[in-house]
Structures are given as C-alpha cells and as structure tokens.
mmCIF file of the N, C-alpha and C atoms, coordinates in Angstrom:
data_MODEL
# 
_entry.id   MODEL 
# 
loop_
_atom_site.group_PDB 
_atom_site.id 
_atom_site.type_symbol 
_atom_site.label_atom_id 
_atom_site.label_alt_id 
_atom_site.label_comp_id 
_atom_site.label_asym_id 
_atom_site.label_entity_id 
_atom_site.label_seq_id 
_atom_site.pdbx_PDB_ins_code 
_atom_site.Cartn_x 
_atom_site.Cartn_y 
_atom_site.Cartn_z 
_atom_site.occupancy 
_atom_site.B_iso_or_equiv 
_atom_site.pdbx_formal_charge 
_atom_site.auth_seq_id 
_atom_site.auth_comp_id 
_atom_site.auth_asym_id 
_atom_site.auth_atom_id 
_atom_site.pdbx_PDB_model_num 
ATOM 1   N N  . UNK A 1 1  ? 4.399   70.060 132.168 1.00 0.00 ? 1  UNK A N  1 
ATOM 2   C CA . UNK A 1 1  ? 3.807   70.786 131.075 1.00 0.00 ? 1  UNK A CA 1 
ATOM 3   C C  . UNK A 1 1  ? 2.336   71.055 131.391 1.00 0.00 ? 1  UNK A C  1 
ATOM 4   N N  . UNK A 1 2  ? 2.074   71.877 131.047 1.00 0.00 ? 2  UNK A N  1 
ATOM 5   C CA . UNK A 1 2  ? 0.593   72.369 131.264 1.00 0.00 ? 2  UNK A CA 1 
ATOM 6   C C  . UNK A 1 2  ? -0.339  72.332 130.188 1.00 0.00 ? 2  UNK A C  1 
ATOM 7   N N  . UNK A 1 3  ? -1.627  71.659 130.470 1.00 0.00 ? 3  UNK A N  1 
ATOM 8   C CA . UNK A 1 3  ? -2.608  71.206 129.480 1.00 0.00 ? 3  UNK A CA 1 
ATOM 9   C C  . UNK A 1 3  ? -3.757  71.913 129.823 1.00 0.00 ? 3  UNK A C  1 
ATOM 10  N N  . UNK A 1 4  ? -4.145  71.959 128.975 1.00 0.00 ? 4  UNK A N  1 
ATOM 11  C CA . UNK A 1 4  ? -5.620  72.683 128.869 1.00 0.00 ? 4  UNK A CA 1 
ATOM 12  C C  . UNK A 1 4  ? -7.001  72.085 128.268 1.00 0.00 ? 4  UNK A C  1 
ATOM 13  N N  . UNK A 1 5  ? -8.045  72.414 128.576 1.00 0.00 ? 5  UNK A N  1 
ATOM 14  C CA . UNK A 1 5  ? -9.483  71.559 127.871 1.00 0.00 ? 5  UNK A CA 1 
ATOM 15  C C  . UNK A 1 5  ? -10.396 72.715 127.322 1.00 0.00 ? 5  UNK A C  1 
ATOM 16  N N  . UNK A 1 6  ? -11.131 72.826 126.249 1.00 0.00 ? 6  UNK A N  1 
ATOM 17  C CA . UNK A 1 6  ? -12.310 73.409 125.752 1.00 0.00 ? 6  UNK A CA 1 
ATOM 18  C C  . UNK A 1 6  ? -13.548 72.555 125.533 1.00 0.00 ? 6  UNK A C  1 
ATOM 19  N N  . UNK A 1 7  ? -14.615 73.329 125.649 1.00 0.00 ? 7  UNK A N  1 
ATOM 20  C CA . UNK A 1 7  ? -15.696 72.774 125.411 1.00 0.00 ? 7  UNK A CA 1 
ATOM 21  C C  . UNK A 1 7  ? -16.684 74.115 125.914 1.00 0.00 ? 7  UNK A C  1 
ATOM 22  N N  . UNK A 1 8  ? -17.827 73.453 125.612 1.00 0.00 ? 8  UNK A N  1 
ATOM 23  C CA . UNK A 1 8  ? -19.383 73.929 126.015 1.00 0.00 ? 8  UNK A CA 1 
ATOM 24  C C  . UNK A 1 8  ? -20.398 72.971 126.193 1.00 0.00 ? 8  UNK A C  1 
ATOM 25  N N  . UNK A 1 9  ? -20.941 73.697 127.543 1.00 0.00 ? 9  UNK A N  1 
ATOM 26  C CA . UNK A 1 9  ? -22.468 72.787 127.613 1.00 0.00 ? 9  UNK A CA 1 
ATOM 27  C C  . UNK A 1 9  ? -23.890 73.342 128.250 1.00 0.00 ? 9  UNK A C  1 
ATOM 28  N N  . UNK A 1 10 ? -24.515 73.257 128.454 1.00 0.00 ? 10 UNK A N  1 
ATOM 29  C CA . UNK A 1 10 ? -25.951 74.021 128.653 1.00 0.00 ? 10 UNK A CA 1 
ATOM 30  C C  . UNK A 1 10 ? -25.815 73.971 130.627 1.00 0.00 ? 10 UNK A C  1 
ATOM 31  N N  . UNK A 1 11 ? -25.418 74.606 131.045 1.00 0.00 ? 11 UNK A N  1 
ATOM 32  C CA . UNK A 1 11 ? -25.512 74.739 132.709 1.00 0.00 ? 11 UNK A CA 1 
ATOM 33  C C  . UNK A 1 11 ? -26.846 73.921 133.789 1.00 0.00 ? 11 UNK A C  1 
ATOM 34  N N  . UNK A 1 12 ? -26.257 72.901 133.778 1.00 0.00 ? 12 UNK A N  1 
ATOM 35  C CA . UNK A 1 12 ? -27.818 72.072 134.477 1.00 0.00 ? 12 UNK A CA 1 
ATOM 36  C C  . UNK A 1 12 ? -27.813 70.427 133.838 1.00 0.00 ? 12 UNK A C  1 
ATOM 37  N N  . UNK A 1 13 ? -27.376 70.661 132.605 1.00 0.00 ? 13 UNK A N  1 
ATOM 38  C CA . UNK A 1 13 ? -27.211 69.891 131.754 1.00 0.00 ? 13 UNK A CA 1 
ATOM 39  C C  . UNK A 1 13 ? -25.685 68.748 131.666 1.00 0.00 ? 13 UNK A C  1 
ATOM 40  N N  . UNK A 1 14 ? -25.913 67.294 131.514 1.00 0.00 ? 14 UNK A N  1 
ATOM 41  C CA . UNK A 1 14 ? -24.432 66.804 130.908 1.00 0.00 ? 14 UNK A CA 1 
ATOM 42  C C  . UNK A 1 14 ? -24.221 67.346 129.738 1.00 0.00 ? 14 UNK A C  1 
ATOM 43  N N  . UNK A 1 15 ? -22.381 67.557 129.566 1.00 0.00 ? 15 UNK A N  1 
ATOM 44  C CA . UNK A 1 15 ? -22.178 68.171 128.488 1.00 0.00 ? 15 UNK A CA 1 
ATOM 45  C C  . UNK A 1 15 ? -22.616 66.969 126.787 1.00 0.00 ? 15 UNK A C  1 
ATOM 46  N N  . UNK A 1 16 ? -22.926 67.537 125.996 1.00 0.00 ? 16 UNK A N  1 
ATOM 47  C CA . UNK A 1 16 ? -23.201 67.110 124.558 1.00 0.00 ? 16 UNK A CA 1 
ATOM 48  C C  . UNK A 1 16 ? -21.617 66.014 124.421 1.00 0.00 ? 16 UNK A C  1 
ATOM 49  N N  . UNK A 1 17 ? -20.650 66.630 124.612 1.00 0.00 ? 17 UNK A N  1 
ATOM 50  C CA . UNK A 1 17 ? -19.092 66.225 124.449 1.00 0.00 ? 17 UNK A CA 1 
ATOM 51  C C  . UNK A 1 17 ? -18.488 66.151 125.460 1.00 0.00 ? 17 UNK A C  1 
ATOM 52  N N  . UNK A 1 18 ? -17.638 65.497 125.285 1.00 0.00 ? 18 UNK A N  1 
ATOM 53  C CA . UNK A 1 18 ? -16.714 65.231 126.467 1.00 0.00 ? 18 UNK A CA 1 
ATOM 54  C C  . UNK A 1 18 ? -15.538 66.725 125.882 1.00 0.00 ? 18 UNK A C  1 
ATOM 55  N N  . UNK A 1 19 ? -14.990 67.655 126.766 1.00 0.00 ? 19 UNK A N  1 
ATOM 56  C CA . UNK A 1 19 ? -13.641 68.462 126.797 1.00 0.00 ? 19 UNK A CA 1 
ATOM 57  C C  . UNK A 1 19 ? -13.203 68.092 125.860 1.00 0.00 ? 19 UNK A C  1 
ATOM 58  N N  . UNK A 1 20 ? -12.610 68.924 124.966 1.00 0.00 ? 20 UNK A N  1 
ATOM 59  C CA . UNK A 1 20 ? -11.278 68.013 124.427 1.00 0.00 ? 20 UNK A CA 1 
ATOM 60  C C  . UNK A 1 20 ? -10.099 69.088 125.441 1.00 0.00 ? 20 UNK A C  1 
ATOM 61  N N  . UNK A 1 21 ? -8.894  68.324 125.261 1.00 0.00 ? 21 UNK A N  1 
ATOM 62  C CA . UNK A 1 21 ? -7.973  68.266 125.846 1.00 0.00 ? 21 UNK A CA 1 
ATOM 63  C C  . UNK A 1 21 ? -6.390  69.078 124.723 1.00 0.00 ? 21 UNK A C  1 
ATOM 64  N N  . UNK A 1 22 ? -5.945  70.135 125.396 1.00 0.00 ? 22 UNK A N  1 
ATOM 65  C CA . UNK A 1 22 ? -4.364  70.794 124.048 1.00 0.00 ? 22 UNK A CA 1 
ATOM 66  C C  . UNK A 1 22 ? -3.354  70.804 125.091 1.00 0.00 ? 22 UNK A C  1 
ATOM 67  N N  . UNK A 1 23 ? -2.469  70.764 124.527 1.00 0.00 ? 23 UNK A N  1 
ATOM 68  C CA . UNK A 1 23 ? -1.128  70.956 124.708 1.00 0.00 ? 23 UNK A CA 1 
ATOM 69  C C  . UNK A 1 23 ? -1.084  73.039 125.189 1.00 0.00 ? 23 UNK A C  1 
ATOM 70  N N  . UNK A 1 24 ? -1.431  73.984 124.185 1.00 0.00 ? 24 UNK A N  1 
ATOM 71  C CA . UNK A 1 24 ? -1.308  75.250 125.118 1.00 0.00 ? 24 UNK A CA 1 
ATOM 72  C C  . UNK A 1 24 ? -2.683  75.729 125.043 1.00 0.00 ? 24 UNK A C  1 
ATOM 73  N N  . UNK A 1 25 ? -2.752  76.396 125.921 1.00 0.00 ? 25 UNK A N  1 
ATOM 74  C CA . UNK A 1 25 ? -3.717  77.876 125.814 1.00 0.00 ? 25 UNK A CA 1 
ATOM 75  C C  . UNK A 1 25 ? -4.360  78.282 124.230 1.00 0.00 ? 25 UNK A C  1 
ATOM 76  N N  . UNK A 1 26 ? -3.163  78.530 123.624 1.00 0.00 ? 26 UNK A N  1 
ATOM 77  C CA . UNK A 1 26 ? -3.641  78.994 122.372 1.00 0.00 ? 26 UNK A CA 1 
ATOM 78  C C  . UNK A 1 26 ? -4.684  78.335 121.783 1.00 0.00 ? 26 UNK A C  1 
ATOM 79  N N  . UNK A 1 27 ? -4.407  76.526 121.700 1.00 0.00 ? 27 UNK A N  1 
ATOM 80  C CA . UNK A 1 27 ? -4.494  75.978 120.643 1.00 0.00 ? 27 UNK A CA 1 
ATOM 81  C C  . UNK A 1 27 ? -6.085  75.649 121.104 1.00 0.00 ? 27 UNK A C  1 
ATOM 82  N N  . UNK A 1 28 ? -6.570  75.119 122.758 1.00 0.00 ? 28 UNK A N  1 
ATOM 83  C CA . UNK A 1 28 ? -7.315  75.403 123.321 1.00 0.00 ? 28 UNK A CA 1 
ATOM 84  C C  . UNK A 1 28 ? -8.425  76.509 122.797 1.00 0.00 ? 28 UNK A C  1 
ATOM 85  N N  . UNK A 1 29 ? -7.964  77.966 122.792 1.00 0.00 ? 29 UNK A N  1 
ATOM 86  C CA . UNK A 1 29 ? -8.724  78.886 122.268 1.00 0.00 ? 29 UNK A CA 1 
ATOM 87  C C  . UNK A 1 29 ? -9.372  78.893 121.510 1.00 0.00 ? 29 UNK A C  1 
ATOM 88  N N  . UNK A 1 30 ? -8.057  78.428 120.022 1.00 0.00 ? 30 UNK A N  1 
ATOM 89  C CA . UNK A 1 30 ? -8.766  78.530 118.770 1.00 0.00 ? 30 UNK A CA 1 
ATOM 90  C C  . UNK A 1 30 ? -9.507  77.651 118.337 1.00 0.00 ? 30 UNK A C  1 
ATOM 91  N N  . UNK A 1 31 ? -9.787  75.898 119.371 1.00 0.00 ? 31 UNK A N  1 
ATOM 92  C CA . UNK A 1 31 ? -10.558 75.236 118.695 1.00 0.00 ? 31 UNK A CA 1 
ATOM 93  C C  . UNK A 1 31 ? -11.900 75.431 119.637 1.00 0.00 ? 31 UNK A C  1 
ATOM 94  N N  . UNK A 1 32 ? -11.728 76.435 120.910 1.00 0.00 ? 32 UNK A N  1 
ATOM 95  C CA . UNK A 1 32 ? -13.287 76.838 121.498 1.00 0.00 ? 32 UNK A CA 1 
ATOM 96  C C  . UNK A 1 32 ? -13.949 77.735 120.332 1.00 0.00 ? 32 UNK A C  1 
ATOM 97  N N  . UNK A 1 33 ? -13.033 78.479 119.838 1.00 0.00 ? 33 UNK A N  1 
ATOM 98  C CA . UNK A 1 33 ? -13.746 79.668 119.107 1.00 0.00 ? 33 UNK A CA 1 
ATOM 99  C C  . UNK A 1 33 ? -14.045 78.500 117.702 1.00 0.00 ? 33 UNK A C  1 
ATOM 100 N N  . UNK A 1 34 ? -13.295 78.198 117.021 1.00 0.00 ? 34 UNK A N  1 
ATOM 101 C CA . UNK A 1 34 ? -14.356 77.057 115.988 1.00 0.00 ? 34 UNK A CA 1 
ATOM 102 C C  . UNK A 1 34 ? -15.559 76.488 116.153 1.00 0.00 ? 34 UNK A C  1 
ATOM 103 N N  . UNK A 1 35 ? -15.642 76.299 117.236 1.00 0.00 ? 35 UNK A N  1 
ATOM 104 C CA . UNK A 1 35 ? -17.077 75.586 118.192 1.00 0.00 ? 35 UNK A CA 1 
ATOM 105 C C  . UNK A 1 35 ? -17.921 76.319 118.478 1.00 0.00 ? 35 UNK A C  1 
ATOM 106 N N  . UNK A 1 36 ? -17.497 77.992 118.746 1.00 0.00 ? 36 UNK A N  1 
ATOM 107 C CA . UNK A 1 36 ? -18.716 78.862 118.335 1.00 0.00 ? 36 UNK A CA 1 
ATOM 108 C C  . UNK A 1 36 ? -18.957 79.109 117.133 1.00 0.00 ? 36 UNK A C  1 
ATOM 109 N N  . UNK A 1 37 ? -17.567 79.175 116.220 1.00 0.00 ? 37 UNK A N  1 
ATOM 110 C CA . UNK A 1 37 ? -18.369 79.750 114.877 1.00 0.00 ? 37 UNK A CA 1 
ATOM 111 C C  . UNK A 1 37 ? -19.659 78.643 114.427 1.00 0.00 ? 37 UNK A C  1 
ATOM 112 N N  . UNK A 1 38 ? -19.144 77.552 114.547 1.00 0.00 ? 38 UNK A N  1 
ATOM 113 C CA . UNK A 1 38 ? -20.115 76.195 114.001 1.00 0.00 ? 38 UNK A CA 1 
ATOM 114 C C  . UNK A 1 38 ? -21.297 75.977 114.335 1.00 0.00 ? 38 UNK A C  1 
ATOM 115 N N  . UNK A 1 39 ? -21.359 77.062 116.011 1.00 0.00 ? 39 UNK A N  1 
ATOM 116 C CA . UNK A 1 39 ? -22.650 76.963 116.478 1.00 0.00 ? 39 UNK A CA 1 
ATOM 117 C C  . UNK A 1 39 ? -22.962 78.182 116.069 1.00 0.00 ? 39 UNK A C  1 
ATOM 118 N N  . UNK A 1 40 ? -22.888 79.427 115.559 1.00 0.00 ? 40 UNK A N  1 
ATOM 119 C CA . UNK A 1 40 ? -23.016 80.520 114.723 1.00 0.00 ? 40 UNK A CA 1 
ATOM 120 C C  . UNK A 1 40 ? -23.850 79.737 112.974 1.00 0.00 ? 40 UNK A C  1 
ATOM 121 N N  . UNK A 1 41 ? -22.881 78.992 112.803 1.00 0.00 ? 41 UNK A N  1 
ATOM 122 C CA . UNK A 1 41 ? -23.498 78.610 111.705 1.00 0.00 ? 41 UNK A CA 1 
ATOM 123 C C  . UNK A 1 41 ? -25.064 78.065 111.198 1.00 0.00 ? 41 UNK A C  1 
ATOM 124 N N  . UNK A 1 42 ? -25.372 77.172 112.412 1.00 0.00 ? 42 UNK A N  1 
ATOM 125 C CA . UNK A 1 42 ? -26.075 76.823 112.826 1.00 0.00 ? 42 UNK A CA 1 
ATOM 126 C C  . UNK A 1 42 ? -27.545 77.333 113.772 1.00 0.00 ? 42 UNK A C  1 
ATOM 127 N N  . UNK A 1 43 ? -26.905 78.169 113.738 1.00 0.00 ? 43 UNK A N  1 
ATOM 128 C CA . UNK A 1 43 ? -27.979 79.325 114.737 1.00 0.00 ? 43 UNK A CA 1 
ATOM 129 C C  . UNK A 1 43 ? -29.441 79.129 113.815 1.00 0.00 ? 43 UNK A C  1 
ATOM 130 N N  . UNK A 1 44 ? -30.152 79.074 114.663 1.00 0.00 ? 44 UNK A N  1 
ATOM 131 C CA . UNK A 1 44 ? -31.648 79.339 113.733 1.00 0.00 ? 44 UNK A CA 1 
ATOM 132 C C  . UNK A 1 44 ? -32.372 80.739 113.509 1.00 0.00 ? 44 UNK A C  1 
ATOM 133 N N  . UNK A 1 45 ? -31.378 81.641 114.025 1.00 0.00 ? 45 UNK A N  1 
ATOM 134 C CA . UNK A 1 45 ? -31.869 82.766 113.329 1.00 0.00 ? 45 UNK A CA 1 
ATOM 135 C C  . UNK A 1 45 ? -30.551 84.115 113.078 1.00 0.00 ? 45 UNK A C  1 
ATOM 136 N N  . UNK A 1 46 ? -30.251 84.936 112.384 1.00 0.00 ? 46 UNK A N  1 
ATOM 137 C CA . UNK A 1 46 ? -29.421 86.196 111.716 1.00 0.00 ? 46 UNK A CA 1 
ATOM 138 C C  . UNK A 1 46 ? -28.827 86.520 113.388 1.00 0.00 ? 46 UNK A C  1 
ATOM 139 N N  . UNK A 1 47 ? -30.133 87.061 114.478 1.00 0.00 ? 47 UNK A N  1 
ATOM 140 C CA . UNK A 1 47 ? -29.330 87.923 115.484 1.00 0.00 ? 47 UNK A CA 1 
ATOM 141 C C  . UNK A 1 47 ? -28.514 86.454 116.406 1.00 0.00 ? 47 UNK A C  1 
ATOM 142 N N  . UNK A 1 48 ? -29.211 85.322 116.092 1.00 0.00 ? 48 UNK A N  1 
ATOM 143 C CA . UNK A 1 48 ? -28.481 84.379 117.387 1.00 0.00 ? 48 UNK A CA 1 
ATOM 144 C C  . UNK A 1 48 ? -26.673 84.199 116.626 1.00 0.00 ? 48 UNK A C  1 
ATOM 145 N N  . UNK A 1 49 ? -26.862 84.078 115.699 1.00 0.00 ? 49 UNK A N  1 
ATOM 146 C CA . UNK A 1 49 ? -25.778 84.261 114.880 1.00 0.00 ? 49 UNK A CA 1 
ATOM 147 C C  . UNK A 1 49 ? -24.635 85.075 115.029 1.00 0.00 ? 49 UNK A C  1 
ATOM 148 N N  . UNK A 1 50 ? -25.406 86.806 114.898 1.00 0.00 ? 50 UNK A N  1 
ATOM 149 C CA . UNK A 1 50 ? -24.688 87.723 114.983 1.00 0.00 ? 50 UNK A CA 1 
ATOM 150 C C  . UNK A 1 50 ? -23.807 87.678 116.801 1.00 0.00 ? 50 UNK A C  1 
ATOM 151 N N  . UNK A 1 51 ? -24.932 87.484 117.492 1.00 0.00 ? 51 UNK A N  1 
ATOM 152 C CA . UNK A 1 51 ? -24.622 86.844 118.992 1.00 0.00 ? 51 UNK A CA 1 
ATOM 153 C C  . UNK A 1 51 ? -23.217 85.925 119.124 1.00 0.00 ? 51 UNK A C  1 
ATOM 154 N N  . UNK A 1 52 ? -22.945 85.306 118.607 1.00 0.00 ? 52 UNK A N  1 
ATOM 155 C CA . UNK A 1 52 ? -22.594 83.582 118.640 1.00 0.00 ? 52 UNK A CA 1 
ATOM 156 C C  . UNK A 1 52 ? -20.879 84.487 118.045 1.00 0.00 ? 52 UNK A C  1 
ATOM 157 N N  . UNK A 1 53 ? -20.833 84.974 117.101 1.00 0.00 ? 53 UNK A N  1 
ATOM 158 C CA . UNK A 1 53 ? -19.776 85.733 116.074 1.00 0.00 ? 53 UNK A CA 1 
ATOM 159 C C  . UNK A 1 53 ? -19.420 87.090 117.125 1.00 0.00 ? 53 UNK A C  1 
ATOM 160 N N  . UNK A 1 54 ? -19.755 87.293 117.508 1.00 0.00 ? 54 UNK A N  1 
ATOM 161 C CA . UNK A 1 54 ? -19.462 88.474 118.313 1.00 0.00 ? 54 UNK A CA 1 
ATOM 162 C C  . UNK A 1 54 ? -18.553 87.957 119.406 1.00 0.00 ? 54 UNK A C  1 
ATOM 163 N N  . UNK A 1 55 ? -19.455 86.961 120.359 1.00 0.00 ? 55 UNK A N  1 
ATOM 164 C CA . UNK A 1 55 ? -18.981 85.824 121.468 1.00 0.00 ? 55 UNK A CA 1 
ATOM 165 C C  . UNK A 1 55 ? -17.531 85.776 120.871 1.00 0.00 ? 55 UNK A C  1 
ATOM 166 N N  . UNK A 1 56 ? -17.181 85.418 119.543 1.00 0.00 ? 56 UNK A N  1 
ATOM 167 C CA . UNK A 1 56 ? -16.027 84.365 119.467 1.00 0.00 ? 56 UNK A CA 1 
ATOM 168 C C  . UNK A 1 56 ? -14.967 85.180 119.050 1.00 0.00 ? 56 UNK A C  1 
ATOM 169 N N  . UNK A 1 57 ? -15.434 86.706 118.594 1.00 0.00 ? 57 UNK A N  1 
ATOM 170 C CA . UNK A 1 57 ? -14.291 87.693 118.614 1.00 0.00 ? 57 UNK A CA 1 
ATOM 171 C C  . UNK A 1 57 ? -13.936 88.345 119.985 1.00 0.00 ? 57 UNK A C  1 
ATOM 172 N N  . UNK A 1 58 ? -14.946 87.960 121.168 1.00 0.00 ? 58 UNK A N  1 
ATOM 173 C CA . UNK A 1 58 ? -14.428 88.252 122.519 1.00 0.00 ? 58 UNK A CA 1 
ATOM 174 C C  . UNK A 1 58 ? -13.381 87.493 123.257 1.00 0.00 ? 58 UNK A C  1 
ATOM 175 N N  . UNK A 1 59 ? -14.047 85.867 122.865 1.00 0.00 ? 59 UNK A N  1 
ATOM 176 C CA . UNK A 1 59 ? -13.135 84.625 123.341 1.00 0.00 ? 59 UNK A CA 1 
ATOM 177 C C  . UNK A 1 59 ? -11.793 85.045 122.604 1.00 0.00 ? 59 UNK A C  1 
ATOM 178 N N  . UNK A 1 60 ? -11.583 85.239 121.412 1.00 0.00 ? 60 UNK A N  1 
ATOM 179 C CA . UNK A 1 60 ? -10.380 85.520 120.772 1.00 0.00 ? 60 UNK A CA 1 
ATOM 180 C C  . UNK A 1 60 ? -9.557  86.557 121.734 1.00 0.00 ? 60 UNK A C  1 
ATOM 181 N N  . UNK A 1 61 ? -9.776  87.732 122.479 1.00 0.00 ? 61 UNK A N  1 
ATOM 182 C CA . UNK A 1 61 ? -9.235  88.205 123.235 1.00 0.00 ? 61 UNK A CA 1 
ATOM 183 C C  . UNK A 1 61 ? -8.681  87.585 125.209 1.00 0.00 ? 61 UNK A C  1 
ATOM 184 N N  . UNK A 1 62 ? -9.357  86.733 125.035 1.00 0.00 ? 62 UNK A N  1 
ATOM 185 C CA . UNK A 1 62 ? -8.553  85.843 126.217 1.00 0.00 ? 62 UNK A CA 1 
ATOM 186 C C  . UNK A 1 62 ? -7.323  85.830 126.134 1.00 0.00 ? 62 UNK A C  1 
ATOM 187 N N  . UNK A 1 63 ? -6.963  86.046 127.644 1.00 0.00 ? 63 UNK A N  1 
ATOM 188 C CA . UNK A 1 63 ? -5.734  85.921 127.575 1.00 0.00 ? 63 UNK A CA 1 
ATOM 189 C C  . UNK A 1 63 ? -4.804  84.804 128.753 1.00 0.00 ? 63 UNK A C  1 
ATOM 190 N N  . UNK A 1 64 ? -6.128  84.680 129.296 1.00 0.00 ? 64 UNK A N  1 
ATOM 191 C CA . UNK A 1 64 ? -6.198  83.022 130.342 1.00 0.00 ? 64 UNK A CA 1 
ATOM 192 C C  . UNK A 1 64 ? -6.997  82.028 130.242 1.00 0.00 ? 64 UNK A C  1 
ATOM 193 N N  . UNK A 1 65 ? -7.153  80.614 131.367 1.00 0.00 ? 65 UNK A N  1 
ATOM 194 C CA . UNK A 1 65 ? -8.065  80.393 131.337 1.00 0.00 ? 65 UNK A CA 1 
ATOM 195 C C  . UNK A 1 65 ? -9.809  81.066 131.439 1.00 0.00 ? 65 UNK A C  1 
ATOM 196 N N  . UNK A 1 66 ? -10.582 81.033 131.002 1.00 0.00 ? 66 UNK A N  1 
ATOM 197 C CA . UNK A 1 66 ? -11.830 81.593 131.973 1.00 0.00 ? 66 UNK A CA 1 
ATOM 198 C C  . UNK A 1 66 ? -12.752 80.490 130.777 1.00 0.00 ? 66 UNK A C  1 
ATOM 199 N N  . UNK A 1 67 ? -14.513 81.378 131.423 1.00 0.00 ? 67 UNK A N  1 
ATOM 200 C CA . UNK A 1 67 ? -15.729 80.557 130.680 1.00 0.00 ? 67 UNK A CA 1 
ATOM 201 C C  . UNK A 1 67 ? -16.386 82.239 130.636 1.00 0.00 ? 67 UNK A C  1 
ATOM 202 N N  . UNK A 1 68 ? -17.419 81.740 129.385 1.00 0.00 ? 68 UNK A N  1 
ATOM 203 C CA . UNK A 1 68 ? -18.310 83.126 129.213 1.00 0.00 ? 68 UNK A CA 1 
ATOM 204 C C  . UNK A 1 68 ? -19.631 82.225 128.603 1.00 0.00 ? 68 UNK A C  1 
ATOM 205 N N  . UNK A 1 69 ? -20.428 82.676 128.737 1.00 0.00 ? 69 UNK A N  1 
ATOM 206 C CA . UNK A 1 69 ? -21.732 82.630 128.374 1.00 0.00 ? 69 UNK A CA 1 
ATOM 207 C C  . UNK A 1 69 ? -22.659 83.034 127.176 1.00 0.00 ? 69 UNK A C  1 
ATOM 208 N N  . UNK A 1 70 ? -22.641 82.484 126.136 1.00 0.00 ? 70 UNK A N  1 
ATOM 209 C CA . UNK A 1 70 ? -23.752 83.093 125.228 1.00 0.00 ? 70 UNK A CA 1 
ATOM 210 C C  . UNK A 1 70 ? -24.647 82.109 124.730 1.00 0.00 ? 70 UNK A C  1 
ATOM 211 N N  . UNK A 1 71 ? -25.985 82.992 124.215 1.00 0.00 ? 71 UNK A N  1 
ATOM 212 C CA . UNK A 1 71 ? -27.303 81.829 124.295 1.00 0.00 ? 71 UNK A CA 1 
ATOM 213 C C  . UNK A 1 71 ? -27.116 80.414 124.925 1.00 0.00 ? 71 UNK A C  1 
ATOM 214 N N  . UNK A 1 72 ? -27.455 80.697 126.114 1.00 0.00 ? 72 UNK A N  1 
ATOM 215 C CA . UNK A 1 72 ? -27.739 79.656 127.038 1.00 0.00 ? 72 UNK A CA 1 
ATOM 216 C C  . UNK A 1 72 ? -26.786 78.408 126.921 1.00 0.00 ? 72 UNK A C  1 
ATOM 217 N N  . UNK A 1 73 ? -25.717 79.078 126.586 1.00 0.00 ? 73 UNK A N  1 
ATOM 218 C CA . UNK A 1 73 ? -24.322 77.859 126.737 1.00 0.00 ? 73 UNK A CA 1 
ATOM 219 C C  . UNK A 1 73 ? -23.290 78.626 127.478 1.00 0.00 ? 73 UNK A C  1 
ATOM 220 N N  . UNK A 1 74 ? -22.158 77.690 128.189 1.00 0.00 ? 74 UNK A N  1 
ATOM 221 C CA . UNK A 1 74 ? -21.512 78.228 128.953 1.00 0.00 ? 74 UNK A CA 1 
ATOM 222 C C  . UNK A 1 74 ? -20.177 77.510 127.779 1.00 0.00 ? 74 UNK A C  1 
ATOM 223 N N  . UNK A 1 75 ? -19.345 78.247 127.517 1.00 0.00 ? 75 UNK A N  1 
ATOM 224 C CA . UNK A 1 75 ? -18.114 78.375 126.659 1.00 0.00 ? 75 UNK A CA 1 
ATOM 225 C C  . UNK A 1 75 ? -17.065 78.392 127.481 1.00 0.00 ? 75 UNK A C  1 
ATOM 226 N N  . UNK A 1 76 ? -15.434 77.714 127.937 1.00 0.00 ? 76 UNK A N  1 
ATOM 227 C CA . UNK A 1 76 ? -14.862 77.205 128.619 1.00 0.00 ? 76 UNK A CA 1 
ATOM 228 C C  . UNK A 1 76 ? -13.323 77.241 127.889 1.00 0.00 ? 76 UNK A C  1 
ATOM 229 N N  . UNK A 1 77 ? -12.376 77.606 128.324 1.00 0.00 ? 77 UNK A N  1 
ATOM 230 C CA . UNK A 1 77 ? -11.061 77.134 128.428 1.00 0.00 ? 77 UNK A CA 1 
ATOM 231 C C  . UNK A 1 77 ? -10.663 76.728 129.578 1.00 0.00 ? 77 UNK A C  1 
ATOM 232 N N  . UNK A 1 78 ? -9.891  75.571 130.557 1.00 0.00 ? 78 UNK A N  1 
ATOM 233 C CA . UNK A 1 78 ? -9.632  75.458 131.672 1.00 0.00 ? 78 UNK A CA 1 
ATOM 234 C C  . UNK A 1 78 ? -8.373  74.467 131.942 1.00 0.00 ? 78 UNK A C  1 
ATOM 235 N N  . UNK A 1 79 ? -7.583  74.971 132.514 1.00 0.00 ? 79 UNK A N  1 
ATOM 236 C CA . UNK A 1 79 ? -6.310  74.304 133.229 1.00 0.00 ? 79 UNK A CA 1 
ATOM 237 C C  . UNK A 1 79 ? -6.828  72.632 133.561 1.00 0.00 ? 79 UNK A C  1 
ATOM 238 N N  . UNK A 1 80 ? -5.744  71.862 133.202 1.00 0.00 ? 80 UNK A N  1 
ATOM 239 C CA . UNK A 1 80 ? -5.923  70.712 133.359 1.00 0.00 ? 80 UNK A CA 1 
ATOM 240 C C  . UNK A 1 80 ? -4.997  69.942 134.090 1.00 0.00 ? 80 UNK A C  1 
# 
C-alpha cells in the first residue's frame, strides 16, 4: 500500500513539525491545503493572505506527489 506525508518548512531551516503521514494522496492533500489555509489565517497582512488562499486553490489541483513554494515556505506532498 502506498503512503504518503504532508507538511511545510522554511528551506535552510528544521521543519516546525514533523510530516504527518496518510493512507492516500487525497487525504495527504487536503490536510496540506488546511495547513495553508491556517497559515492564510494567520498571515499578518490582507495580500500575504490573499497569497497563502490562492497557493491552496493551486495545491487543490495536484494531481501527484510534488512541493510548491509560497512566502518563504516550501509546501510538500511526498511518497513514503
């Protein structure tokens, strides 16, 4: 069976979290994209926000593993 991990962390940097770890792809996805909205939420300003919300309607179009980049975090789905 094939497992998968999400997370984010600042490139240079140990990550804040350890991966978490899903059962598919999907489920993977949808709890990377929660992790942007939350960091959307959190944003300290309207455009880092608008940034962050944009990011997570792109991640929503994945359709493999990959990583993408917004404000200075690197965002991650990856085969395990």
């Amino acid at each position: 069976m094939m497992r998968f991990s999400s997370g984010s962390n600042v490139p240079g940097y140990m990550p804040d979290e350890p991966a978490e770890h899903h059962e598919t792809f999907d489920d993977a996805k949808r709890c990377l994209i929660a992790e942007i909205l939350r960091d959307a939420d959190q944003a300290d300003n309207e455009p880092d926000a608008e940034d962050l919300s944009a990011f997570a309607e792109d991640v929503n179009l994945w359709g493999s593993p990959q990583s993408g980049y917004c404000q200075c975090r690197c965002y991650f789905v990856g085969e395990i």
